[in-house]
Backbone of each chain as nested JSON, in Angstrom:
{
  "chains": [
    {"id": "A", "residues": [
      {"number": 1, "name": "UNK", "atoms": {"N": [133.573, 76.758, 136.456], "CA": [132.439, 77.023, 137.339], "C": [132.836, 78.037, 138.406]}},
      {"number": 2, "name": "UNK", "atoms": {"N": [131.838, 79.021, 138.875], "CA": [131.981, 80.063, 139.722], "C": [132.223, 79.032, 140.806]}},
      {"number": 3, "name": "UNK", "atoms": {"N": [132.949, 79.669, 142.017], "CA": [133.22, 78.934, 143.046], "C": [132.156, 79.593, 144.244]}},
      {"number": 4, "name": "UNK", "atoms": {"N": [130.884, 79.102, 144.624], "CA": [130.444, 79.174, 145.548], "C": [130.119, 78.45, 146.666]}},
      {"number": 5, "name": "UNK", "atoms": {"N": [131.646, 77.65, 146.968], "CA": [131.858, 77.239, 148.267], "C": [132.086, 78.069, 149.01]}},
      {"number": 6, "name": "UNK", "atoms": {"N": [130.876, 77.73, 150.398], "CA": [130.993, 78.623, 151.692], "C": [132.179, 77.37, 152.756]}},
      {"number": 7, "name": "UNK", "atoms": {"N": [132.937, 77.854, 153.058], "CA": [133.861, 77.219, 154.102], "C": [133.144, 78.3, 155.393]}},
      {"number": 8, "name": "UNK", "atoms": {"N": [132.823, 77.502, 156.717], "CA": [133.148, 78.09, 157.958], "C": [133.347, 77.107, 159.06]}},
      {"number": 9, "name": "UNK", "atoms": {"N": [133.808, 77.666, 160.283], "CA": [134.23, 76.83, 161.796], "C": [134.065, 78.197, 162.691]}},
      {"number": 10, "name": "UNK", "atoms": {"N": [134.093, 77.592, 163.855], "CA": [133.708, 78.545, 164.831], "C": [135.226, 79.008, 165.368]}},
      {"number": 11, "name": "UNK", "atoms": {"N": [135.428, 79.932, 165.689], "CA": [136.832, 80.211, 166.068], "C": [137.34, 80.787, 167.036]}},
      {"number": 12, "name": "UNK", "atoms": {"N": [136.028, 80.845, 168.028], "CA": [136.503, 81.136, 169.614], "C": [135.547, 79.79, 170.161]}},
      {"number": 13, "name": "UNK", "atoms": {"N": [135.861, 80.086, 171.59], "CA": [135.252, 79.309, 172.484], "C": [133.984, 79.859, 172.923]}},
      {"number": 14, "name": "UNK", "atoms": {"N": [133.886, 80.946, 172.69], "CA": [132.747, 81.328, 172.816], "C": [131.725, 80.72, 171.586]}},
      {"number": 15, "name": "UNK", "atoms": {"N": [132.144, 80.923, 170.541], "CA": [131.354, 80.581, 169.49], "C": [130.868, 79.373, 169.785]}},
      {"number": 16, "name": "UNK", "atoms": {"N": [131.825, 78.227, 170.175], "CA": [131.646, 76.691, 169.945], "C": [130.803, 76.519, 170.913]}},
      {"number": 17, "name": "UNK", "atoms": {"N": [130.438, 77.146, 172.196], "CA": [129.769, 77.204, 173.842], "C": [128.372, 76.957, 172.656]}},
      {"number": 18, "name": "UNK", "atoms": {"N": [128.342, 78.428, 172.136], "CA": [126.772, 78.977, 171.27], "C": [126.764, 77.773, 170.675]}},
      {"number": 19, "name": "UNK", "atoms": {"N": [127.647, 77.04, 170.028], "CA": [126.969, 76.151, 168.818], "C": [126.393, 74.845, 169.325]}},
      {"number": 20, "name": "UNK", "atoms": {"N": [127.06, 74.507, 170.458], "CA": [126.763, 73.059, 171.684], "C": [125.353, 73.871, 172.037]}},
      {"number": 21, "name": "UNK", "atoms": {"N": [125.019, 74.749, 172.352], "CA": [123.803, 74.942, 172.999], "C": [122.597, 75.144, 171.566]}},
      {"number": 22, "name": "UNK", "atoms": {"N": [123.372, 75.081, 170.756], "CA": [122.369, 75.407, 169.1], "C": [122.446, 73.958, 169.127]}},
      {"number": 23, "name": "UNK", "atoms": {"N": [123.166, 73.109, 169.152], "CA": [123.035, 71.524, 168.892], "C": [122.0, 70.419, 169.936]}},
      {"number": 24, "name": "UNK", "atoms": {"N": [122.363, 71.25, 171.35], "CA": [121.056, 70.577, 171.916], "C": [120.152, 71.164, 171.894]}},
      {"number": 25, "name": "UNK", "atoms": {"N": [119.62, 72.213, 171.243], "CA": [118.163, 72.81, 171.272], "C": [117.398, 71.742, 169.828]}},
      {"number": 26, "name": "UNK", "atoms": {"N": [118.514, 71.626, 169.137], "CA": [118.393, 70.646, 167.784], "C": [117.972, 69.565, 167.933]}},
      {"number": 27, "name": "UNK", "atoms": {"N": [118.488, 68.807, 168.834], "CA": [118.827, 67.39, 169.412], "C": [117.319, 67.475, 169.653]}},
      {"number": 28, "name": "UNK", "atoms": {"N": [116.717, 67.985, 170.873], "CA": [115.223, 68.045, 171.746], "C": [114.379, 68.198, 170.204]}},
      {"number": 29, "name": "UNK", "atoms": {"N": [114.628, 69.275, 169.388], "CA": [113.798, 69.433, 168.425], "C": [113.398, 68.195, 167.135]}},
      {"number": 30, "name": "UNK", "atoms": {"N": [114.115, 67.282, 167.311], "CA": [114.513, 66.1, 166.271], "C": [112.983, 65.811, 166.105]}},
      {"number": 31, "name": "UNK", "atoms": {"N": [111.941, 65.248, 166.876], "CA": [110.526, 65.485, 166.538], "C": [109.842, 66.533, 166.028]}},
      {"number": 32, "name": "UNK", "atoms": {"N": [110.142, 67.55, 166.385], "CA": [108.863, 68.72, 165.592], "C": [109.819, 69.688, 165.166]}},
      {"number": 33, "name": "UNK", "atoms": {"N": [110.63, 69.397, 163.938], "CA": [111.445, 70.355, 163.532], "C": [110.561, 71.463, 163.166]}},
      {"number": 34, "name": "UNK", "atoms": {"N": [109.226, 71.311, 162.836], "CA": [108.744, 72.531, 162.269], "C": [108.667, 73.706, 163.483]}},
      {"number": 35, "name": "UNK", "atoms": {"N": [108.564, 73.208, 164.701], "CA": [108.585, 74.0, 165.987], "C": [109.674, 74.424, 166.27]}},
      {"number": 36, "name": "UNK", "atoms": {"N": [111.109, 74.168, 165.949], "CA": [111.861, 74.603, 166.564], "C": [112.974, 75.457, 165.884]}},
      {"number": 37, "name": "UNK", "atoms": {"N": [112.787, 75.631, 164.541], "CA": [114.226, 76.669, 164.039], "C": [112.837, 77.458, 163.253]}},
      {"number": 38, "name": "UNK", "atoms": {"N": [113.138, 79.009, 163.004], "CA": [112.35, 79.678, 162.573], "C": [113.045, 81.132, 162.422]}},
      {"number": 39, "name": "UNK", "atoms": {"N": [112.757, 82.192, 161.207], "CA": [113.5, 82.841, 161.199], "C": [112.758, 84.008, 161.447]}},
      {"number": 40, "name": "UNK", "atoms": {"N": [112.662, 85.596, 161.548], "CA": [111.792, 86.588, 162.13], "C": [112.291, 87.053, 160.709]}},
      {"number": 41, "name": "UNK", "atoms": {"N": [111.051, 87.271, 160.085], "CA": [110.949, 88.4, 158.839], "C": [110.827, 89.594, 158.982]}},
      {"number": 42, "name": "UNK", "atoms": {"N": [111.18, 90.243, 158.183], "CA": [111.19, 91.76, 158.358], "C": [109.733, 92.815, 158.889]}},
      {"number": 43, "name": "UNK", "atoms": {"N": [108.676, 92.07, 158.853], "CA": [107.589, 92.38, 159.646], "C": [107.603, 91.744, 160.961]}},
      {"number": 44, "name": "UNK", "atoms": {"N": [108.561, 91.302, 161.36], "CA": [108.364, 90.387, 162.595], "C": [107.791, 89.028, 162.588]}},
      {"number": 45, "name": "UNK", "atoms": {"N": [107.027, 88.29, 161.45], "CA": [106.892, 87.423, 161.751], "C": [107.519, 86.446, 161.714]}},
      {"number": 46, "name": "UNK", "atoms": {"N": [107.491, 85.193, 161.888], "CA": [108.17, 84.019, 162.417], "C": [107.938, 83.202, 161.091]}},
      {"number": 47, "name": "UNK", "atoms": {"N": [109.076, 82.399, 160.445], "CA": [108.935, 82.347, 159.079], "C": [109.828, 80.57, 159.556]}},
      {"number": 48, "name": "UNK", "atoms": {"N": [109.262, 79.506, 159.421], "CA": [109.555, 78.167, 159.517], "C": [110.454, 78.048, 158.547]}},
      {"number": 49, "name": "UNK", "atoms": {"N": [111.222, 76.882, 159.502], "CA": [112.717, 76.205, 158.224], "C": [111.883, 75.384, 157.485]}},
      {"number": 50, "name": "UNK", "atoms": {"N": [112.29, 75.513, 155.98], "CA": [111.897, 74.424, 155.229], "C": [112.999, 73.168, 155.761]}},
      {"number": 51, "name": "UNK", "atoms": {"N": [112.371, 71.561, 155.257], "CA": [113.284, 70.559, 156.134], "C": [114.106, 70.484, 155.678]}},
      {"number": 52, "name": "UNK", "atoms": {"N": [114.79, 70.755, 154.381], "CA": [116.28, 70.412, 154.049], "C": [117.33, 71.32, 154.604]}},
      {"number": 53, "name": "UNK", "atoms": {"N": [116.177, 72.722, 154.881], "CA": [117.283, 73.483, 155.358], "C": [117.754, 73.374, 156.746]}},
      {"number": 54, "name": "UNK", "atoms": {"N": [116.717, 72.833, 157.675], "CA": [116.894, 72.29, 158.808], "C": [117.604, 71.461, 158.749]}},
      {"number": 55, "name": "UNK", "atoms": {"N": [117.866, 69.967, 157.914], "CA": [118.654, 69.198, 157.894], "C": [120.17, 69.71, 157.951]}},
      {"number": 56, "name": "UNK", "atoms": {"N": [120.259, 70.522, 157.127], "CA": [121.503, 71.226, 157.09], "C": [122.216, 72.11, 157.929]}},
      {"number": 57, "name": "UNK", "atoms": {"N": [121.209, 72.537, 158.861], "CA": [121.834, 73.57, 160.39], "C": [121.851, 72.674, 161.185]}},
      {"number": 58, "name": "UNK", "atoms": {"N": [121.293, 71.564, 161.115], "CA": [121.296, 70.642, 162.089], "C": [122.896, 69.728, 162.148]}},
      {"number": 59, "name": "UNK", "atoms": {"N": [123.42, 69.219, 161.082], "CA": [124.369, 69.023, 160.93], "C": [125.481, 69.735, 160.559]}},
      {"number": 60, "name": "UNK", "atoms": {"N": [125.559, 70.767, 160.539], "CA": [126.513, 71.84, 160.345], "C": [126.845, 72.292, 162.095]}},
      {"number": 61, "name": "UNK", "atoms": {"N": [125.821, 72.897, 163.194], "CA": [125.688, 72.717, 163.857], "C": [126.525, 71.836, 164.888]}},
      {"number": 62, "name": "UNK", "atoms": {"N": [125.893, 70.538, 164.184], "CA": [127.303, 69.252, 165.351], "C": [128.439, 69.536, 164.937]}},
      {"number": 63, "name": "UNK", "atoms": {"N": [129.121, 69.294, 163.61], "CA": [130.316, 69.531, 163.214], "C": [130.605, 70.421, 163.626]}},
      {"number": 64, "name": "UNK", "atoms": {"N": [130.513, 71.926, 163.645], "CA": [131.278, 73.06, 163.968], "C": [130.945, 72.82, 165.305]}},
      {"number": 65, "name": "UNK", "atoms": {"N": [130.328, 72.727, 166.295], "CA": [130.423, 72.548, 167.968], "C": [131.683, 71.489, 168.346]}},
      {"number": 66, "name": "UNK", "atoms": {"N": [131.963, 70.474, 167.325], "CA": [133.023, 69.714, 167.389], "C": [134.328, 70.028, 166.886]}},
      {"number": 67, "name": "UNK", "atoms": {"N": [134.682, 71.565, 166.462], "CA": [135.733, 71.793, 166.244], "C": [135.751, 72.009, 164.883]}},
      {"number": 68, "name": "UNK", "atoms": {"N": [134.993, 71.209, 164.473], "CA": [135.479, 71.118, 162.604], "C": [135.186, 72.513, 161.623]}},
      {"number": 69, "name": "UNK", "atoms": {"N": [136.11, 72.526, 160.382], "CA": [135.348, 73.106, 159.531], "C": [134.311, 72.442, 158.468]}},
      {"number": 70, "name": "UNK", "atoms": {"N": [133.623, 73.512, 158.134], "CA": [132.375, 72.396, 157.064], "C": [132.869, 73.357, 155.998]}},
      {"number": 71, "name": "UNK", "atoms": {"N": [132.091, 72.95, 155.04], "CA": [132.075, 73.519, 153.725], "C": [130.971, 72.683, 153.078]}},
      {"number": 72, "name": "UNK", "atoms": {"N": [130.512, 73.933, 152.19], "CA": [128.571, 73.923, 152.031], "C": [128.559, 74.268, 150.485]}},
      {"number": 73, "name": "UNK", "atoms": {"N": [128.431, 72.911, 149.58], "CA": [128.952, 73.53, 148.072], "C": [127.598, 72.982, 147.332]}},
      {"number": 74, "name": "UNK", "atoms": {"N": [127.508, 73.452, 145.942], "CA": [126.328, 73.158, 145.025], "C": [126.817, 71.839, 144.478]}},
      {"number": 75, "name": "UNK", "atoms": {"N": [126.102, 70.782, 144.117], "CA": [126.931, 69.244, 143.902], "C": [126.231, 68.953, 142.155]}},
      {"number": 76, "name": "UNK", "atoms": {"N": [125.491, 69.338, 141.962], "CA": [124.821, 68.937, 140.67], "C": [125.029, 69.432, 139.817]}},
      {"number": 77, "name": "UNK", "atoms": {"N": [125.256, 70.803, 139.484], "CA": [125.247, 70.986, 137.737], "C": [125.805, 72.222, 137.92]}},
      {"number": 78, "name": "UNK", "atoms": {"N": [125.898, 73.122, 136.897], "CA": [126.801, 74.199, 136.716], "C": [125.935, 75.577, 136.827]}},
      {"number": 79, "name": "UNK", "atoms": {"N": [126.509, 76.608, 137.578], "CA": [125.45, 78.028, 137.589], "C": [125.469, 78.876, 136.594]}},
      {"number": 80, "name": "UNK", "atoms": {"N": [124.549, 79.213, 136.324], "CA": [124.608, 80.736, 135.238], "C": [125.567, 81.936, 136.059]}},
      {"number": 81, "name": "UNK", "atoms": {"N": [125.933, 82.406, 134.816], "CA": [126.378, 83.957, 136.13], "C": [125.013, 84.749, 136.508]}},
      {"number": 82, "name": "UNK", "atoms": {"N": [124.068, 84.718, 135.835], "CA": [122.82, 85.123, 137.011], "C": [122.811, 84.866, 137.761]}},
      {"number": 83, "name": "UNK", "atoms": {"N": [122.397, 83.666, 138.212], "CA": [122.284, 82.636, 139.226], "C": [123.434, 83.006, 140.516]}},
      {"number": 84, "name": "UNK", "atoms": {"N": [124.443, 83.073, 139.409], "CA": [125.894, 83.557, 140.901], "C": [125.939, 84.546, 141.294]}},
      {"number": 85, "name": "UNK", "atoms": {"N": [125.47, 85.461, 140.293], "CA": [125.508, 86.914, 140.584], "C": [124.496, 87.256, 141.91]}},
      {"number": 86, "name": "UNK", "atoms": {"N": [123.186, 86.386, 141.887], "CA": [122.017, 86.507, 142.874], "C": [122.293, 85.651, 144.099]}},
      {"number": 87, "name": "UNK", "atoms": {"N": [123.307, 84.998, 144.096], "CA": [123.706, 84.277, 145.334], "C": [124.611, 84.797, 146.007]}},
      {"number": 88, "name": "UNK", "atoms": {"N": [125.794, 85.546, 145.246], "CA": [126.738, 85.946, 145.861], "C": [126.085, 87.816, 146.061]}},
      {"number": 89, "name": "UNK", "atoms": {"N": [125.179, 88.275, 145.705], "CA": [124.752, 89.656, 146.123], "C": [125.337, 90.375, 147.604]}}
    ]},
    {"id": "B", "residues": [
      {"number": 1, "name": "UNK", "atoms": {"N": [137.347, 57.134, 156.28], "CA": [137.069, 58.318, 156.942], "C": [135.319, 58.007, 156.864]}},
      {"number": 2, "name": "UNK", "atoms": {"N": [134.853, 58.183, 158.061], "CA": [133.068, 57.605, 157.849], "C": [132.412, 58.54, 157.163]}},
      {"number": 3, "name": "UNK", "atoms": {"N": [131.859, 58.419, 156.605], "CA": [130.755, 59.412, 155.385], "C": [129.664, 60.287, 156.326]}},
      {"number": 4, "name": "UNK", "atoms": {"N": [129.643, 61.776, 156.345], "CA": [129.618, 62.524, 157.443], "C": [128.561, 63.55, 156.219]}},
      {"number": 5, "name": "UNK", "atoms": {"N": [129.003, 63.156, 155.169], "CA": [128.294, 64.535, 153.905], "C": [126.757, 64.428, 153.871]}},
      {"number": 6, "name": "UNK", "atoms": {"N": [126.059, 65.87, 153.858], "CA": [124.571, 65.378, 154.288], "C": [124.652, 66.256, 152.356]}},
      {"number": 7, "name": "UNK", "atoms": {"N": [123.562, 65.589, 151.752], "CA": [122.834, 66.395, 150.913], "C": [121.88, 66.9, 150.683]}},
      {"number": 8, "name": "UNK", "atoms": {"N": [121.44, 67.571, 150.214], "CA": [119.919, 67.905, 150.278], "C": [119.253, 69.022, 149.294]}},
      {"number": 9, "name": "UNK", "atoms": {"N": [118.197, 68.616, 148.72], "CA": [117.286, 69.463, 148.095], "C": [116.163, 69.573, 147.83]}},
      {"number": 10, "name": "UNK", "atoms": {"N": [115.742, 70.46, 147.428], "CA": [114.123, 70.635, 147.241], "C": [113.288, 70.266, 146.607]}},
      {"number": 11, "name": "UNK", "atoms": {"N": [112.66, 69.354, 146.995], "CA": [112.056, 68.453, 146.683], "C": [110.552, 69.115, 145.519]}},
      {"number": 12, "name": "UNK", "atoms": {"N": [110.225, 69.991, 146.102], "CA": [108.679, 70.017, 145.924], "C": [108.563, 71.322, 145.75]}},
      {"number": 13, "name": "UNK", "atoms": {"N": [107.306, 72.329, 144.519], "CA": [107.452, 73.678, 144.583], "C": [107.167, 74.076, 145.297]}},
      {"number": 14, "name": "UNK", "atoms": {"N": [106.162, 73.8, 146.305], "CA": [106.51, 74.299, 148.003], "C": [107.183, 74.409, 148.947]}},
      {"number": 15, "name": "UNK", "atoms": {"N": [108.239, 73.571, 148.77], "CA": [109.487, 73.854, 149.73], "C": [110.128, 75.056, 148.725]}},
      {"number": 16, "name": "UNK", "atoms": {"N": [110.612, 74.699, 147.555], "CA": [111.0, 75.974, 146.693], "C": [110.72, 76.956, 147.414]}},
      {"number": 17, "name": "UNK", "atoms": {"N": [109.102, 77.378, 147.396], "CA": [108.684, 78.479, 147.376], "C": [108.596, 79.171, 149.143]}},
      {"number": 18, "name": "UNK", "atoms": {"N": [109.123, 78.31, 149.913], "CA": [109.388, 78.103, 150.887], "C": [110.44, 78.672, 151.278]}},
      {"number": 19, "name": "UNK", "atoms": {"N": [111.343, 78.303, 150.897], "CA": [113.211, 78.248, 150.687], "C": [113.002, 79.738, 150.122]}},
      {"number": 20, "name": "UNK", "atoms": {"N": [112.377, 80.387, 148.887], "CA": [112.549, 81.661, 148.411], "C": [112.016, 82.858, 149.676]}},
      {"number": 21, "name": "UNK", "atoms": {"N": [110.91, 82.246, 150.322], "CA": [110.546, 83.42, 151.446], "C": [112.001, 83.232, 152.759]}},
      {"number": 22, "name": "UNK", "atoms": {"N": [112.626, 82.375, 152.723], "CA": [113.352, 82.281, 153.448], "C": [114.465, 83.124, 153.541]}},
      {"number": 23, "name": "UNK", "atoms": {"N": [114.745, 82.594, 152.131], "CA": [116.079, 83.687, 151.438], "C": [115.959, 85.518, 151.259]}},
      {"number": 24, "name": "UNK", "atoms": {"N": [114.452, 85.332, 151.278], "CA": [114.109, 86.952, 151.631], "C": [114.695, 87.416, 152.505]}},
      {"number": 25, "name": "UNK", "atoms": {"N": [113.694, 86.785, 153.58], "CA": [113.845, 87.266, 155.039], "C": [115.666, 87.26, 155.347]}},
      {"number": 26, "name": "UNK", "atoms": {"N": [116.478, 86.087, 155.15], "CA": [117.564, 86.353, 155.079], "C": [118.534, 87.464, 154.283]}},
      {"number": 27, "name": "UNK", "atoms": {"N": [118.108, 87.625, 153.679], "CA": [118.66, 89.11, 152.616], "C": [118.716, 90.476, 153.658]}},
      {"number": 28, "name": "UNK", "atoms": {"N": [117.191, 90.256, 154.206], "CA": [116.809, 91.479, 154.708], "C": [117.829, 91.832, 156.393]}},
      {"number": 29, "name": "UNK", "atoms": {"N": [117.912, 90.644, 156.667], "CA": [118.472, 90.311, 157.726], "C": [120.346, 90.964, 157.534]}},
      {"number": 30, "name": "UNK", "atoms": {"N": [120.917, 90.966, 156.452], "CA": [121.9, 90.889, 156.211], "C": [122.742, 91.597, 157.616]}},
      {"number": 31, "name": "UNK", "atoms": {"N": [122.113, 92.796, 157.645], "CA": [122.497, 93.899, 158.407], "C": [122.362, 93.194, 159.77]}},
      {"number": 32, "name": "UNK", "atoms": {"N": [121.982, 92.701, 160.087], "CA": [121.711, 92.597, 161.558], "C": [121.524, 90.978, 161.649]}},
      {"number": 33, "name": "UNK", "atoms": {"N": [121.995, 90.094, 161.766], "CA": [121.917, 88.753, 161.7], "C": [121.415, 87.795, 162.783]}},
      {"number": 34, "name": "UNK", "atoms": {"N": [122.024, 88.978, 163.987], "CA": [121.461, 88.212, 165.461], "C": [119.866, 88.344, 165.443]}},
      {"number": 35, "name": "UNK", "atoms": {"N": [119.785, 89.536, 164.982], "CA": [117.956, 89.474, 165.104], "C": [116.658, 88.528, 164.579]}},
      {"number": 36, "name": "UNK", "atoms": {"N": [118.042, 87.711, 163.101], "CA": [116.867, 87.203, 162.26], "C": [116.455, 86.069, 162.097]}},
      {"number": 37, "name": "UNK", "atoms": {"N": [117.48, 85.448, 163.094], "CA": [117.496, 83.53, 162.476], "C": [117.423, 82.994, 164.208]}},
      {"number": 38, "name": "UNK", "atoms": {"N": [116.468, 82.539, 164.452], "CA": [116.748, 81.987, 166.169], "C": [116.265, 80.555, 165.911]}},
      {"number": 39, "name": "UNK", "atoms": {"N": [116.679, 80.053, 167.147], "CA": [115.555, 78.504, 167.417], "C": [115.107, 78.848, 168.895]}},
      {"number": 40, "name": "UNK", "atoms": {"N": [114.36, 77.853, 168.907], "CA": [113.728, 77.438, 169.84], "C": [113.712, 76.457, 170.906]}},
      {"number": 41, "name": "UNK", "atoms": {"N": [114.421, 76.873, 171.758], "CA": [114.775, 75.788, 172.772], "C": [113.582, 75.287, 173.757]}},
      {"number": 42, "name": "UNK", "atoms": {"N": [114.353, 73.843, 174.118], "CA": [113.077, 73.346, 174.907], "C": [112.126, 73.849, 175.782]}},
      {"number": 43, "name": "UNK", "atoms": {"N": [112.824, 74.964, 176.213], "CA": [111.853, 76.279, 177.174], "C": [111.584, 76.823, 176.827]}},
      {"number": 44, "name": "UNK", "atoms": {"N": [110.762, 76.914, 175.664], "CA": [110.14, 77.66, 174.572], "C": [111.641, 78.943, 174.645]}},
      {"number": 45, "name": "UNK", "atoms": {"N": [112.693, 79.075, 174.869], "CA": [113.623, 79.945, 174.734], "C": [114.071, 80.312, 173.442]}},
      {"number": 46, "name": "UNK", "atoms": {"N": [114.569, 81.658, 173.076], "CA": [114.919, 81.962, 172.021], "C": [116.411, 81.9, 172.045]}},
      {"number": 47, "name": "UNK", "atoms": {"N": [117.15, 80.965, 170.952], "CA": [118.242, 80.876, 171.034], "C": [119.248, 81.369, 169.573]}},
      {"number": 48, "name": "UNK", "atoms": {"N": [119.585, 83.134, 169.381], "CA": [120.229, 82.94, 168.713], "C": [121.238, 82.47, 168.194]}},
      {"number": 49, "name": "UNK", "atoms": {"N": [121.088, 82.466, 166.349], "CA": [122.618, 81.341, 165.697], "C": [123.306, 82.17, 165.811]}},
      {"number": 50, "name": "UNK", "atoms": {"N": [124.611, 81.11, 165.888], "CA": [125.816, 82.013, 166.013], "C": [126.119, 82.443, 164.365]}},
      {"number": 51, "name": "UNK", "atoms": {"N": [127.188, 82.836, 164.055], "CA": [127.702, 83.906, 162.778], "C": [127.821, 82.765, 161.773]}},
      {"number": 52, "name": "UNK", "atoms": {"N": [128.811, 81.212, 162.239], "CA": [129.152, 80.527, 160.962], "C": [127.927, 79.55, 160.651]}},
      {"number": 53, "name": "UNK", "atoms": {"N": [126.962, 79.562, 161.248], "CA": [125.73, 78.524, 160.886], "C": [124.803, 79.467, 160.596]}},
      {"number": 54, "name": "UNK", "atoms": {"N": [124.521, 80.896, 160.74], "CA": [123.66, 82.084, 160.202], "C": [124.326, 82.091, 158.603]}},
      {"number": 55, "name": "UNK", "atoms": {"N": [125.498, 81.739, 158.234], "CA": [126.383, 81.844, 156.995], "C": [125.909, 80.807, 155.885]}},
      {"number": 56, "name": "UNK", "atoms": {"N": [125.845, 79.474, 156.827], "CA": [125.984, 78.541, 156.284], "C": [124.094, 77.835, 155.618]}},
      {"number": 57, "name": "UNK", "atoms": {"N": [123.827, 78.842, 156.636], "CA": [121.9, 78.614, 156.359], "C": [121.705, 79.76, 155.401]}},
      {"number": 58, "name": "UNK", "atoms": {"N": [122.585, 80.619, 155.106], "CA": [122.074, 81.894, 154.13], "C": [122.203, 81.272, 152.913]}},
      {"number": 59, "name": "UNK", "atoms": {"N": [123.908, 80.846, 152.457], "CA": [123.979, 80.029, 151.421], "C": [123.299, 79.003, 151.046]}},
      {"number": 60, "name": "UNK", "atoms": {"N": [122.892, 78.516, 151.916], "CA": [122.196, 77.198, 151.214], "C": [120.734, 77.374, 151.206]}},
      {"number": 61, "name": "UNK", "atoms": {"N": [120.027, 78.147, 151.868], "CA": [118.826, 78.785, 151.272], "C": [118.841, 79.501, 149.919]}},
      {"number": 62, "name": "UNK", "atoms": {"N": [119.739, 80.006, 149.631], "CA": [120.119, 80.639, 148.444], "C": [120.267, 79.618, 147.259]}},
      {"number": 63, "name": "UNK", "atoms": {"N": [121.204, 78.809, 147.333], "CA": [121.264, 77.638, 146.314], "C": [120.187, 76.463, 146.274]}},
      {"number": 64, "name": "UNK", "atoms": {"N": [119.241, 76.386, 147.483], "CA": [118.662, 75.395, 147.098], "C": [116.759, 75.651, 146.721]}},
      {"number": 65, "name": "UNK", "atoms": {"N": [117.037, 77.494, 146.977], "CA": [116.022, 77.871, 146.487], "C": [116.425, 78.123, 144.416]}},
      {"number": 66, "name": "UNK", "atoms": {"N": [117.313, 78.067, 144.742], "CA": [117.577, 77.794, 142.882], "C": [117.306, 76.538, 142.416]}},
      {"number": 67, "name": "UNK", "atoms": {"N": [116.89, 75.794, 143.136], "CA": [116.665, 74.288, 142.582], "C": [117.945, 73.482, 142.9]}},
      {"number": 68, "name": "UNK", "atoms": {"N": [118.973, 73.946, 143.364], "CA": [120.538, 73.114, 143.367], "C": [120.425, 72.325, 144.267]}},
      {"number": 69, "name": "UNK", "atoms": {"N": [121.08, 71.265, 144.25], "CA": [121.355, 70.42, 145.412], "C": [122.702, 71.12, 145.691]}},
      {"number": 70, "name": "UNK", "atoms": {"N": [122.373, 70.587, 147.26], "CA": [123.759, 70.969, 148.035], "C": [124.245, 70.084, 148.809]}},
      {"number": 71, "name": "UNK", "atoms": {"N": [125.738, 70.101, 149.525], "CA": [126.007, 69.438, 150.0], "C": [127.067, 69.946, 151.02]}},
      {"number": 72, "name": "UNK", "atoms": {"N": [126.628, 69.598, 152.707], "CA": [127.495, 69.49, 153.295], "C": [128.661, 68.573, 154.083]}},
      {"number": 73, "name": "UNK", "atoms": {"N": [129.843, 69.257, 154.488], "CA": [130.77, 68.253, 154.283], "C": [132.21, 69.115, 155.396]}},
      {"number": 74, "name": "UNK", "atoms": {"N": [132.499, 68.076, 155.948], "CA": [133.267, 68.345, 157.187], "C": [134.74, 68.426, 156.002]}},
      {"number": 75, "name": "UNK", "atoms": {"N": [136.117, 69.343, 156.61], "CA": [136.69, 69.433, 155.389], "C": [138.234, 69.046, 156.107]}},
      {"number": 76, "name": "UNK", "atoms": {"N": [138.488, 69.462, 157.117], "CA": [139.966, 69.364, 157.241], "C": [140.61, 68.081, 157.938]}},
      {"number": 77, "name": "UNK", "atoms": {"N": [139.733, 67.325, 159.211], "CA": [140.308, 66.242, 159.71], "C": [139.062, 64.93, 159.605]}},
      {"number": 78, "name": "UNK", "atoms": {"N": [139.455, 63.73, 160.047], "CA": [139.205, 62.993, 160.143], "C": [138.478, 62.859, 161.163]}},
      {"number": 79, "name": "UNK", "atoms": {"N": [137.671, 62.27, 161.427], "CA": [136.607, 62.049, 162.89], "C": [136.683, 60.963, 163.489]}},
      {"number": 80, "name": "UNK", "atoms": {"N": [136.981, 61.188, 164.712], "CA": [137.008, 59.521, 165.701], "C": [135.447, 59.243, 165.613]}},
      {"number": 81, "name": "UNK", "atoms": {"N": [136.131, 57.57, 165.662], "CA": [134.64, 56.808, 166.425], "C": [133.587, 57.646, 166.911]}},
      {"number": 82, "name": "UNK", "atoms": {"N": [134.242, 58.312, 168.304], "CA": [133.267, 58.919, 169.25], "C": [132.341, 59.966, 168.422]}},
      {"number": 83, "name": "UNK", "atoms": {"N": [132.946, 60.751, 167.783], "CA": [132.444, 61.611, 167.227], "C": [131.403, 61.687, 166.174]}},
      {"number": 84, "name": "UNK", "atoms": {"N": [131.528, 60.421, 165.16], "CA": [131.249, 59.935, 164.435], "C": [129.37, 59.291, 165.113]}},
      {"number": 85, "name": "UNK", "atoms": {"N": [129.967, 58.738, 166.064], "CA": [128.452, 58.366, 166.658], "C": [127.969, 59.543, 167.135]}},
      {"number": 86, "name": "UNK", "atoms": {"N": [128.332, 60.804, 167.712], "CA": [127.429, 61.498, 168.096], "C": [126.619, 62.431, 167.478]}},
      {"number": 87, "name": "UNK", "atoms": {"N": [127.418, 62.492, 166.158], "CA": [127.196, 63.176, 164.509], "C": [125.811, 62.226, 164.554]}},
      {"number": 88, "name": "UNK", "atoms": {"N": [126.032, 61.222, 164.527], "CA": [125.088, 60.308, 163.35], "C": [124.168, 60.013, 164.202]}},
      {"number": 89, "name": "UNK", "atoms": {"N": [123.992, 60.382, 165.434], "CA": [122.263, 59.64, 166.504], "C": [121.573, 60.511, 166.166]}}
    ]}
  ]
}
């Protein structure tokens, strides 16, 4: 299987400052996730997290503000090299 | 070691199709990353992600707009108590 594990951690103090302040904007947002992470599309508009993906910045988020590294892997079944080829682009 | 691994996937062809406008906008973003992914802090403030959670939301928009489940997962140490509860509230 292609290996498309993403490993990251924050690796200054600056970074980890940003990620504590990404974790309590998270924290407040825990009710209306649809209000609070959103991405700006290339026309400018404002394009909502779907919830798993929120689930996943949300806890990636605490961990790396806490020092840690994460690592973010596919768990179910095996990729085409299409498939890898269009992920890893 | 307390179980810290979140999984997650897409449930529904609307989140799919959700997750695929996402992964757009993230593509497009490549170049410029601070511009494309913010939240929203409690003062209606715009708070950009930092570099390893802009990384970690690209990939997994990517894989879980393929239908994959994913999974994240803290990788190098062990987590105290303390930590452990502040992960998990």
């Amino acid at each position: 299987m292609l290996e498309l594990r993403q490993t990251v951690e924050a690796t200054t103090d600056q970074e980890k400052k940003a990620l504590q302040h990404v974790q309590e904007a998270l924290s407040h947002a825990a009710v209306r996730p649809e209000a609070a992470a959103f991405l700006i599309g290339p026309r400018e508009e404002r394009i909502a997290l779907p919830e798993p993906l929120f689930r996943i910045l949300r806890q990636a988020a605490a961990m790396l503000s806490h020092g840690h590294r994460v690592t973010l892997a596919p768990v179910d079944k095996e990729l085409s090299t299409q498939e890898a080829a269009d992920l890893l682009n």
